[in-house]
KOLLO-179341 format. One record per residue (C-alpha): residue in one letter; x, y, z. Coordinates in pm, whole numbers, padded with zeros to 5 digits, always signed. Each point is the difference from the previous one (the first is absolute). Layout:
AXYZ...
***
This chain:
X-01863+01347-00396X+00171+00223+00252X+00200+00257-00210X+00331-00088+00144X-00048-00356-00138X-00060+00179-00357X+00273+00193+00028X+00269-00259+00095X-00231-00268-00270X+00092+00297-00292X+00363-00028+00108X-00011-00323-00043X-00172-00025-00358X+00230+00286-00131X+00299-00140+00101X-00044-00379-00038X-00415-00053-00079X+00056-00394+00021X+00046+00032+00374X-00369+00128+00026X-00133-00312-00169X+00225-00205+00265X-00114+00165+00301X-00303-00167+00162X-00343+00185+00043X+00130+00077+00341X+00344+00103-00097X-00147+00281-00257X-00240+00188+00278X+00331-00019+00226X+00147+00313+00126X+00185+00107+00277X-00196+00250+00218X+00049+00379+00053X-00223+00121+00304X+00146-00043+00335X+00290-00145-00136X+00125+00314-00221X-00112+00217+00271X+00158-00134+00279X+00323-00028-00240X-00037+00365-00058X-00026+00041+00337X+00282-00156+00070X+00247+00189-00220X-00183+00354+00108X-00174-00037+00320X+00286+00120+00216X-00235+00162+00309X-00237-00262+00041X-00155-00302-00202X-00326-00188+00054X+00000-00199-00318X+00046-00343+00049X-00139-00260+00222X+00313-00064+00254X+00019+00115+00340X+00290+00211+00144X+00133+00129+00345X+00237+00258+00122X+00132+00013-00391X+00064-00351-00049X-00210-00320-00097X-00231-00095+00299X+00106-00340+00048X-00023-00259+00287X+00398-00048+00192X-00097-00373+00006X-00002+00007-00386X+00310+00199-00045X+00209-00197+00232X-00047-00301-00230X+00125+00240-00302X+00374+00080+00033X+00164+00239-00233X-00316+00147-00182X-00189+00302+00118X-00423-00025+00066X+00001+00176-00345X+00178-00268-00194X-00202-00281+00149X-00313+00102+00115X-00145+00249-00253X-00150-00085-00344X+00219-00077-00275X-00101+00163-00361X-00232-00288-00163X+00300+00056-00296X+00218-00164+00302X+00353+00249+00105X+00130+00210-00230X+00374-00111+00080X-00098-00394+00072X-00147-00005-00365X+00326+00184-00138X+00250-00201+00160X-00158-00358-00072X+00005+00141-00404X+00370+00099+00062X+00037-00401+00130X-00247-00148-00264X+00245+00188-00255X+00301-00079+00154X-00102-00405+00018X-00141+00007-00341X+00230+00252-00204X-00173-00103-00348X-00303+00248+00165X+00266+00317-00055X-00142+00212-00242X-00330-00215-00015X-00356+00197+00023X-00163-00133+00403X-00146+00182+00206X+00084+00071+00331X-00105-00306+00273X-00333+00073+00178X+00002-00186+00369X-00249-00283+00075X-00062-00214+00301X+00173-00233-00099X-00001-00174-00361X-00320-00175+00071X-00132+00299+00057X+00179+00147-00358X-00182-00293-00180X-00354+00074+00166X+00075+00365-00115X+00123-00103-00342X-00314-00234-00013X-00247+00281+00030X+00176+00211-00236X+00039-00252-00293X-00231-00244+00057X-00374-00027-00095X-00220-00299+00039X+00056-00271-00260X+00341+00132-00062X+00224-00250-00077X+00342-00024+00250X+00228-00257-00111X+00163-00160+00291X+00294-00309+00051X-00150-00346+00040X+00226+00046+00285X-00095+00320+00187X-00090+00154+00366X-00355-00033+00078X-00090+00341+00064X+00040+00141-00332X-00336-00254-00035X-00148+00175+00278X+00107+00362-00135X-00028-00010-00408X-00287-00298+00046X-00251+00009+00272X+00044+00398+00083X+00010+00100-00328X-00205-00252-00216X+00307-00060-00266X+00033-00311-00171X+00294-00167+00033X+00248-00150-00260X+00314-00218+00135X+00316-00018-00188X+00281-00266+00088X+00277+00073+00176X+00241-00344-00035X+00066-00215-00293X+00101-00340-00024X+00368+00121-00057X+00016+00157+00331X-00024+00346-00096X-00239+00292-00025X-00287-00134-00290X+00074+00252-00200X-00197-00133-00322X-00270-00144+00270X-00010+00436+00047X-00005+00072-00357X-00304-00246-00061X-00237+00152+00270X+00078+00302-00003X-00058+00032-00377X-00357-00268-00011X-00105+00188+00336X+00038+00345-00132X-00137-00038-00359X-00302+00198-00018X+00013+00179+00290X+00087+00373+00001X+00162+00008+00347X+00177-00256+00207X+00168+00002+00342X+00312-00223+00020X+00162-00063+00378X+00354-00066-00017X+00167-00188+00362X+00383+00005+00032X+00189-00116+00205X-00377-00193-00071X-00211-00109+00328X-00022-00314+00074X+00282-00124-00233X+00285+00244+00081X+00107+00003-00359X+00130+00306-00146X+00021+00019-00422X+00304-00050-00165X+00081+00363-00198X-00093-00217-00350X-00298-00138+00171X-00078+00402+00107X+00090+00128-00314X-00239-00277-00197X-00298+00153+00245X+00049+00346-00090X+00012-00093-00360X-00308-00187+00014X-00203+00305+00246X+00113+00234-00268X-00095-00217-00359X-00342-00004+00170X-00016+00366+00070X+00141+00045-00367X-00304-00191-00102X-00236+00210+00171X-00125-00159+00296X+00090+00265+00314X+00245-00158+00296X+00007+00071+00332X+00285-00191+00149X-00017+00041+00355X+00352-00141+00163X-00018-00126+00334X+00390+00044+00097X-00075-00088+00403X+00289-00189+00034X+00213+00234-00230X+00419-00037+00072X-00013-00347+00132X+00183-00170-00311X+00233-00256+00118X+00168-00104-00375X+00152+00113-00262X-00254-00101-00223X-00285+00183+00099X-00122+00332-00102X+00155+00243+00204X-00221+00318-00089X-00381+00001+00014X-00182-00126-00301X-00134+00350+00019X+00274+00119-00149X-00049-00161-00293X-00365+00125-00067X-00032+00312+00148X+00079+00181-00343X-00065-00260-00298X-00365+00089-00121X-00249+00253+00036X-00225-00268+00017X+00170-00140+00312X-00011+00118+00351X+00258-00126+00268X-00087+00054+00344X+00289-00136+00261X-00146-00091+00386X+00302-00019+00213X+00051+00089+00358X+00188+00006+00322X-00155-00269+00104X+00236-00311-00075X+00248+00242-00144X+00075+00170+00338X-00092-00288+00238X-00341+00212+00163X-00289-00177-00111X-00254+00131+00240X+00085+00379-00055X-00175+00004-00365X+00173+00147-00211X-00038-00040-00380X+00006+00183-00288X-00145+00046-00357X+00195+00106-00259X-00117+00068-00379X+00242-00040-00305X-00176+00064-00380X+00100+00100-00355X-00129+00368-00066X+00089+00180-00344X+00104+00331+00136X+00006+00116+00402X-00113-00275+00262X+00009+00170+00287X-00371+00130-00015X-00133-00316-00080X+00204-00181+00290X-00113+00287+00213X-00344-00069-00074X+00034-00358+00101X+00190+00076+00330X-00320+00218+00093X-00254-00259-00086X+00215-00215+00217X+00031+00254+00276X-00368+00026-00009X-00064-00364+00023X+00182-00070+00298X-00178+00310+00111X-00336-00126-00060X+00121-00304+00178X+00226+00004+00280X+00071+00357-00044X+00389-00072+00047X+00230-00236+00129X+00179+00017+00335X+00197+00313+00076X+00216-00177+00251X+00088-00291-00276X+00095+00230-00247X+00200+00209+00221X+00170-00328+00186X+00067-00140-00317X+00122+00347-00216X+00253+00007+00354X+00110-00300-00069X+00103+00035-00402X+00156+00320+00102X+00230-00146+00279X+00365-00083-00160X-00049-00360+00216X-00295-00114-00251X+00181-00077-00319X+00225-00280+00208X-00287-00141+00179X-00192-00068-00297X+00310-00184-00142X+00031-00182+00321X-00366-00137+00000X+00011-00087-00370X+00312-00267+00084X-00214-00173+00259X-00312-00034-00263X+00253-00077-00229X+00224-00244+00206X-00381-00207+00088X-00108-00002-00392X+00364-00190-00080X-00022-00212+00333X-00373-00092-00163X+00130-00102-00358X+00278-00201+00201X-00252-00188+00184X-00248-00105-00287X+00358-00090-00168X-00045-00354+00194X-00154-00308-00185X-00197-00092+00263X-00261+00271-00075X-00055-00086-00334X-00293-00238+00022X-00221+00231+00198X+00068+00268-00174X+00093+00329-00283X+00175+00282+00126X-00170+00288-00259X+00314+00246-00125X+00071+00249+00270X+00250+00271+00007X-00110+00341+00219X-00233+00098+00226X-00138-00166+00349X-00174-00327-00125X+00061-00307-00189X-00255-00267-00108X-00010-00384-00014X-00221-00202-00248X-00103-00330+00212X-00060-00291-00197X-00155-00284+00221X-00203+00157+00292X-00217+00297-00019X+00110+00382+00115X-00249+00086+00232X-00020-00361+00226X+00375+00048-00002X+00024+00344+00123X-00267-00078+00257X+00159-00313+00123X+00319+00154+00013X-00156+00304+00223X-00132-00264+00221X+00231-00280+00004X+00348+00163-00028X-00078+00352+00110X+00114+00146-00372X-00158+00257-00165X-00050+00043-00408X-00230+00117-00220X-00174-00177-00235X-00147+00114-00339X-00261-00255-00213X+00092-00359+00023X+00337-00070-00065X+00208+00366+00076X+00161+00071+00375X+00162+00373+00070X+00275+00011+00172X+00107+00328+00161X+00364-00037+00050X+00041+00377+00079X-00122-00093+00372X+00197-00295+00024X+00393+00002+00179X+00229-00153-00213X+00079-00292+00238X-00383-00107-00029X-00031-00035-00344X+00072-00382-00074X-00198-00097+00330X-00329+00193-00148X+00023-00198-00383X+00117-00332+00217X-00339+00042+00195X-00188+00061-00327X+00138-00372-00150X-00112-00179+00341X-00328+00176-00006X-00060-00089-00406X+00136-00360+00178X-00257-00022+00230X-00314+00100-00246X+00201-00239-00256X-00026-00270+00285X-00394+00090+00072
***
């Protein structure tokens, strides 16, 4: 084991020695890399004659860069956009999305995270995650309900087995015992599991009520009180978009980033849905724990085994979409725009729920509880999901997506307002047509 791994694995047992029995195989020999990289940061902070450290070209004191490029780039410099961005992802980007993950969830205050390491993207934060926590035959448990790459990520990459838990109940709500009974039968026995929590939850759009959230935590901890280790990785993609009062405004994060040592919250979020960019890739890991004593090493340790997993993968994410999008949070305009796009999603979830209000779609189908978020799902109960979608593609020119036999996906985030009851009327004559077939 390279020594830098044993020194950052000794932080970690001294300060919290349960997190070395979480970490996967891969996540203990993880370290983040001296080498080039300290020397060309040394280099950077002393070389004031001349430096030929690091693999970048330059020209007449500037970054050599193409004018085609640049012209496409207005308001950032070649050495904002162009250059490599630390695998740990800006040093003010990762400061200033804690200062908004604090100021949106103010439970965190006083709380022991660490500070957000960048990812491309949140898929990208799970694949990381995945190699860090995971080891073959693991067992993640996952929502009957769920996206289907965490199966390609925690499954076929990474050999776990995979436990579901379910997400509704037959009183229209989060299954909150449904939760308590896997997630006790599934981890008895086991010394480890991995538990992926959704919300707002893809495909559903349901967000937990803060009883529902509170009944989660409790049941998370009771199992890390009982000795099995927890690593709750929270997937908060669609993080803000709460459209009742109802819902959980805060990230279920909050409520297990300090309850066990036995526990480990990790929250994925990102600018992704949050700030409208989804191709720039821009996510972020963040860790919260319970330590006895000072966290900070221990979280510090983690942030470099992160570091130096998106190093030994991508190296780092986009300069230019951390830069566009640190711009952006730091521009006074930012605050109102985000409040701006939040009452369109918002104003299309009601004009949905209005909608499914009518009678007349109640014999070909459930609406499953919805609340937050970009999607909403409808249980069919005469014709099945797939030969619907497809002959709704090819008949009517509609597009939805279709999970098993009976669910459809609808995502009303890219639907106008004004288009909403034509899309669910075209779904009835299709399920009309198959019904007629």
């Amino acid at each position: 084991m390279n020594p830098l791994a044993e020194e950052l694995n000794r932080i970690i047992q001294e300060t919290n020695p349960n997190l070395m029995d979480m970490l996967s195989g891969v996540g203990k020999h993880l370290f983040f890399p001296k080498g080039i990289l300290s020397q060309s940061a040394e280099a950077k902070e002393k070389a004031n004659r001349l430096n030929a450290t690091i693999g970048i070209a330059t020209e007449e004191g500037d970054i050599m860069h193409f004018p085609s490029v640049m012209s496409s780039i207005e308001g950032l410099a070649p050495k904002e956009s162009l250059t490599y961005a630390s695998s740990f992802g800006i040093p003010a980007l990762r400061s200033k999305w804690q200062e908004l993950q604090l100021e949106k969830n103010p439970s965190l205050v006083g709380k022991s995270t660490s500070l957000p390491v960048v990812t491309c993207g949140i898929t990208h934060g799970i694949s990381v995650l995945a190699d860090m926590w995971v080891d073959p035959n693991d067992l993640v448990i996952l929502p009957d309900m769920m996206w289907g790459n965490y199966n390609m990520i925690f499954s076929v990459r990474k050999g776990a087995k995979i436990g579901k838990y379910p997400v509704f109940s037959g009183q229209g709500g989060f299954d909150v015992s449904g939760f308590e009974k896997q997630i006790r039968s599934q981890s008895k026995g086991r010394d480890k599991i991995i538990v992926v929590l959704n919300f707002p939850h893809n495909p559903t759009g349901y967000t937990v009520t803060p009883e529902e959230g509170a009944h989660i935590a409790e049941v998370l901890s009771s199992v890390a009180r009982d000795g099995t280790r927890v690593v709750a990785i929270i997937d908060d993609a669609y993080f803000g978009l709460f459209y009742e009062k109802e819902t959980l405004k805060e990230s279920i994060f909050t409520l297990l980033c300090d309850r066990h040592e036995n526990l480990l919250a990790i929250k994925l979020d990102g600018a992704t849905k949050e700030n409208y960019v989804w191709g720039l890739r821009v996510g972020f890991v963040t860790y919260g724990l319970k330590i006895n004593g000072e966290a900070g090493p221990a979280l510090e340790a983690l942030e470099r085994k992160t570091a130096g997993c998106v190093r030994g993968t991508i190296s780092n994410a986009s300069h230019l979409g951390q830069s566009i999008v640190l711009k952006s949070m730091n521009d006074d305009r930012s605050k109102a725009e985000s409040k701006d796009k939040f009452e369109v999603l918002k104003e299309r979830a009601i004009r949905v729920k209005e909608v499914l209000a009518d009678p007349k779609y109640q014999d070909a189908w459930d609406v499953y509880p919805f609340n937050s978020g970009y999607f909403m799902c409808i249980c069919l109960k005469t014709v099945n999901a797939e030969e619907l979608r497809r002959h709704l593609l090819d008949k009517y020119g509609v597009g939805l997506i279709a999970l098993g036999n009976t669910d459809l996906r609808v995502a009303f985030s890219c639907l106008e307002k004004d288009n909403i009851e034509e899309l669910f009327d075209t779904v009835l004559k299709g399920v009309e047509d198959l019904k007629k077939n």
